[in-house]
C-alpha positions in Angstrom: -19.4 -3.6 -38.5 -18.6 -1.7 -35.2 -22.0 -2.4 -34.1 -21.3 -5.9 -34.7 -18.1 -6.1 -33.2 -19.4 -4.7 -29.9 -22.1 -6.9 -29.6 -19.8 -9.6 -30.0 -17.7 -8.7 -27.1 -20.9 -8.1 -24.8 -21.9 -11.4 -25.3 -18.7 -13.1 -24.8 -18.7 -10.9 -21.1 -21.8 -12.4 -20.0 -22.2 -15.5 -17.8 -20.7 -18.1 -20.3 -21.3 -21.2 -18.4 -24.0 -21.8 -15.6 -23.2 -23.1 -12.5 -23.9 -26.9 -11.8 -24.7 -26.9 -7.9 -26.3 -30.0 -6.4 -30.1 -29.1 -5.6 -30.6 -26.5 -8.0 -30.7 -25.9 -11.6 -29.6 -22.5 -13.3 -31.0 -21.8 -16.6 -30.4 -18.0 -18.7 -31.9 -16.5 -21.7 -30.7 -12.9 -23.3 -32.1 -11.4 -26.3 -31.6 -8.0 -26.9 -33.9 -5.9 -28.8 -30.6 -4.4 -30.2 -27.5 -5.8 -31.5 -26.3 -4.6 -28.3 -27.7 -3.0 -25.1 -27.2 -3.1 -21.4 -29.0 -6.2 -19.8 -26.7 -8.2 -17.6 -27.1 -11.5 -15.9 -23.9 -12.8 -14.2 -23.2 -15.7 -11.1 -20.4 -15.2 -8.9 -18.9 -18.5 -7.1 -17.9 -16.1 -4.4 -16.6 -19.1 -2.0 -17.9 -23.1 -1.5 -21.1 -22.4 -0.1 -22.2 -18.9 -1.3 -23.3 -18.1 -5.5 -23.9 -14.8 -6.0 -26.7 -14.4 -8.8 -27.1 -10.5 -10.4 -29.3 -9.3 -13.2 -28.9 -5.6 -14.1 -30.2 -3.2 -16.6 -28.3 -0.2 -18.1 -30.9 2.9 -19.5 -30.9 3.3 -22.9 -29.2 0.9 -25.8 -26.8 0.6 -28.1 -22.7 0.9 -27.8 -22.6 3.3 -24.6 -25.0 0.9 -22.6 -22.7 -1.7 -23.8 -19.6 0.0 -22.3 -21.2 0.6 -19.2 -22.2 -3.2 -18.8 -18.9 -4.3 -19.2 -17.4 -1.7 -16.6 -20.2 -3.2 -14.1 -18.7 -6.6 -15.2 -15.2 -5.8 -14.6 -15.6 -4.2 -11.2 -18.4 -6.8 -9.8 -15.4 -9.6 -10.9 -12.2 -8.5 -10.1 -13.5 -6.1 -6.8 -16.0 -6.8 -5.3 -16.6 -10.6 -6.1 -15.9 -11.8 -2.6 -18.9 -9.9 -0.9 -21.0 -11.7 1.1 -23.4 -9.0 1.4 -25.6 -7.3 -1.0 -26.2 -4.4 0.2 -22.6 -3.8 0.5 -22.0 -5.1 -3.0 -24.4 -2.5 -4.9 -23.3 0.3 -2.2 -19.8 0.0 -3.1 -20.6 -0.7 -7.0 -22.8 3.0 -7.4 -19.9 5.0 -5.1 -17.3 3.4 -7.9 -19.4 4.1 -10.9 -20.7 7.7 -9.5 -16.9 8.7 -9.0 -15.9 7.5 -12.3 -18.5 8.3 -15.3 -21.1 10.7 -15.8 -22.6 10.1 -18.5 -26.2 10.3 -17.9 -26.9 6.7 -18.0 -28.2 4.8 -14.8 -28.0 1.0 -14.1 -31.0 -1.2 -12.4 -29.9 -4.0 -10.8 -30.8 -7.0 -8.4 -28.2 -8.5 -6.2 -28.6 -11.8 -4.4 -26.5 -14.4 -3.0 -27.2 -18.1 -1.9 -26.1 -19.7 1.2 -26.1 -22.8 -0.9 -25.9 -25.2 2.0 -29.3 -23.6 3.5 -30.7 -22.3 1.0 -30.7 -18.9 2.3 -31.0 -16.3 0.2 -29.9 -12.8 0.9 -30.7 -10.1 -1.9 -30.7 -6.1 -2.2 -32.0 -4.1 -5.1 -31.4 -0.9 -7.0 -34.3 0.0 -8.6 -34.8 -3.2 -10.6 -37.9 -5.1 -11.3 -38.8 -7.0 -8.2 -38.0 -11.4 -8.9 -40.8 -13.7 -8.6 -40.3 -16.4 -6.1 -42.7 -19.2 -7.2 -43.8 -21.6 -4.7 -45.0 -24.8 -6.3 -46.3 -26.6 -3.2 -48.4 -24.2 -1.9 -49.4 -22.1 -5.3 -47.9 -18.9 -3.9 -45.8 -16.3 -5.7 -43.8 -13.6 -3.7 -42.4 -10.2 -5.3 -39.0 -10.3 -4.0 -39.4 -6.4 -3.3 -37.0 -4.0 -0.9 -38.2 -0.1 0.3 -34.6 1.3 -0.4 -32.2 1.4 -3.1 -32.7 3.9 -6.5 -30.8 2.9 -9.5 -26.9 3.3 -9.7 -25.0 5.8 -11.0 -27.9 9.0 -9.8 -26.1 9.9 -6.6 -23.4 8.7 -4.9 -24.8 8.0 -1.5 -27.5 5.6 -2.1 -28.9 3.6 0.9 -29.7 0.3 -0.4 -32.5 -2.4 1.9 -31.0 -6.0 2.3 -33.9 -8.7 3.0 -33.4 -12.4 3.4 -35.5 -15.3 2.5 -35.6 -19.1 2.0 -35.8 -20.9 -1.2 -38.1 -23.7 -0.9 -37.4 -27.0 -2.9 -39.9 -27.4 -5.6 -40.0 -23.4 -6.0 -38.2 -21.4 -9.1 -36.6 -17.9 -8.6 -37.4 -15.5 -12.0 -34.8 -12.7 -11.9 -36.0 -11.3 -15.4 -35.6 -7.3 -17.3 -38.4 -4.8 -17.9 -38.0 -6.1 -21.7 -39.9 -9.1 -20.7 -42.6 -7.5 -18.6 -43.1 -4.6 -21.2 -43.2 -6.6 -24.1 -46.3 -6.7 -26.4 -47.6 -9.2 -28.8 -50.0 -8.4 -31.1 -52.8 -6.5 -29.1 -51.0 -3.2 -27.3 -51.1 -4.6 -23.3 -47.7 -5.5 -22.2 -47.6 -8.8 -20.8 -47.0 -7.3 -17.3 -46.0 -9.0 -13.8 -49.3 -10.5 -13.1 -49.0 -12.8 -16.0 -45.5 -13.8 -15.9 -45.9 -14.7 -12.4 -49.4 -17.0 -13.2 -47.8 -18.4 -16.4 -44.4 -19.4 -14.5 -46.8 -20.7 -11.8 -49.1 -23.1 -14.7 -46.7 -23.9 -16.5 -44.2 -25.4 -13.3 -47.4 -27.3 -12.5 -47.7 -29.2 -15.9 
């Protein structure tokens, strides 16, 4: 019944409604493997023309990956909500979370926010599987990828990479967790990066 409880109050802290923006549509899925873990997707309307879009991944499952998602919740919403950059946003996030828990547990994450207006998109990562950017026009996918920035919650100084790219209309942005990637059907490959990236890419095309 605790179990239950908890999971109930996880999913009531993710992202409950999407955000309806003019030249872009927004769409989420979350199935945990547990009744409650530590995947996290969230958008932050941090002002008129800039939506901050995060998907994170606390090691391990259960209740105390649960507790650390929320804490990640709470912080990104009520501190640091208002940051324009990335890189300043997960910098500030791991000092916060290295001075307050140690618990053995680390957090993945991808940071990115949209200049809505130009479509800009600047974006940092800590460790976390590297977004797809699919390219519909021209049949190209790009691995959103950055050279600095381990996982939260390892050490407190942690140097994170901030990168910036356009989001071409007619193009799709797949922020995803290592669940889907390392998932397996009913032959023992995992279904991998490679064929998310050509599936997304055929199926956008039908």
């Amino acid at each position: 019944q605790e179990r239950d409880t908890i999971a109930q109050i996880q999913r009531s802290l993710l992202c409950q409604e999407l955000p309806k923006v003019s030249g872009f549509n927004f769409f989420a899925d979350y199935q945990p493997s547990a009744k409650s873990g530590g995947d996290y997707y969230d958008f932050i309307q941090i002002d008129d023309d800039h939506l901050g879009v995060l998907v994170a991944d606390v090691s391990g499952h259960g209740s105390p990956a649960a507790v650390i998602m929320a804490m990640m919740r709470v912080l990104l919403r009520s501190f640091l909500a208002k940051l324009h950059s990335p890189k300043e946003m997960l910098e500030t996030l791991n000092r916060i979370l290295c001075e307050n828990q140690k618990l053995g547990h680390f957090i993945t994450a991808f940071y990115g926010v949209i200049h809505l207006p130009s479509r800009q998109l600047k974006y940092a990562s800590a460790g976390h599987n590297p977004p797809l950017l699919i390219e519909y026009d021209t049949d190209s996918i790009h691995q959103l990828k950055t050279d600095k920035g381990f996982p939260l919650m390892i050490h407190s100084h942690n140097e994170i990479e901030e990168r910036e790219i356009r989001l071409p209309f007619n193009s799709k942005l797949i922020c995803y967790t290592d669940g889907l990637t390392e998932a397996r059907g009913k032959g023992t490959d995992m279904y991998g990066l490679d064929r998310l990236g050509q599936k997304s890419l055929e199926l956008g095309q039908s």
